[in-house]
C-alpha atoms as one frame of an Amber mdcrd trajectory, in Angstrom:
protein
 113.165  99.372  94.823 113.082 100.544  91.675 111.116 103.953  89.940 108.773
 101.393  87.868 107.175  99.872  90.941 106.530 102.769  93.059 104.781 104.183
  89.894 102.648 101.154  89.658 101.336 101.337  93.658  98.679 102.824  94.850
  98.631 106.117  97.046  97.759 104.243 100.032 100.615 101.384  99.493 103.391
 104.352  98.793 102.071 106.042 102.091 102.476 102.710 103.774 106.121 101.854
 102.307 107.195 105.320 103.036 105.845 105.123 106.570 107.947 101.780 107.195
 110.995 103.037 105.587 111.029 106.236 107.822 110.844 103.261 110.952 113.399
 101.427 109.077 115.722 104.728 108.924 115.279 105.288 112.360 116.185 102.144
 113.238 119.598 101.703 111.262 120.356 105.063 112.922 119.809 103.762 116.294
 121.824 100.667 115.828 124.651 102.358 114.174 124.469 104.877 117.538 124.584
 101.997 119.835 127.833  99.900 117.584 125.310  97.399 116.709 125.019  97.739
 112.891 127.158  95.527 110.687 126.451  96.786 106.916 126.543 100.943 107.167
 125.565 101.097 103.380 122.168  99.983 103.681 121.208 103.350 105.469 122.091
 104.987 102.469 120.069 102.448 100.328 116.771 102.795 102.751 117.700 107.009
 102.310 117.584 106.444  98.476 114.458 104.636  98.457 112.789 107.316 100.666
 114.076 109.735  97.999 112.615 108.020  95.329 109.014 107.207  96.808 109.174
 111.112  97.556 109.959 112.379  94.167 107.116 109.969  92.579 104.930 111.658
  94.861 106.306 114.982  93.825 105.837 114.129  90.109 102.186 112.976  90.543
 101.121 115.992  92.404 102.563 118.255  90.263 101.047 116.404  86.935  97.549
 116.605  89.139  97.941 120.231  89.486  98.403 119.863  93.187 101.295 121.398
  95.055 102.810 119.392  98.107
């Protein structure tokens, strides 16, 4: 996912995409618990994408004058 689509979503959609990606985190962790997961590296790609939705959401609070 890249920086110029988060930007373009709405609040609500970036809520929703974070929400599933925190699911989708959880669930890479579980399978990689129980020997299930085949490709490790896309935990670190769904941990990246959290990072980025997060420091979008960072950025537009801060420019809004709102702390988080």
């Amino acid at each position: 996912m890249k920086m110029s689509e988060i930007r373009q979503m709405t609040a609500e959609d970036v809520g929703q995409k974070l929400k599933g990606l925190y699911q989708e985190a959880f669930n890479l962790r579980f399978r990689q618990a129980t020997a299930q997961l085949e490709n490790s590296s896309s935990i670190r790609k769904v941990r990246r994408d959290i990072a980025r939705i997060k420091t979008i959401v960072g950025e537009k609070g801060r420019s809004e004058g709102k702390e988080i």
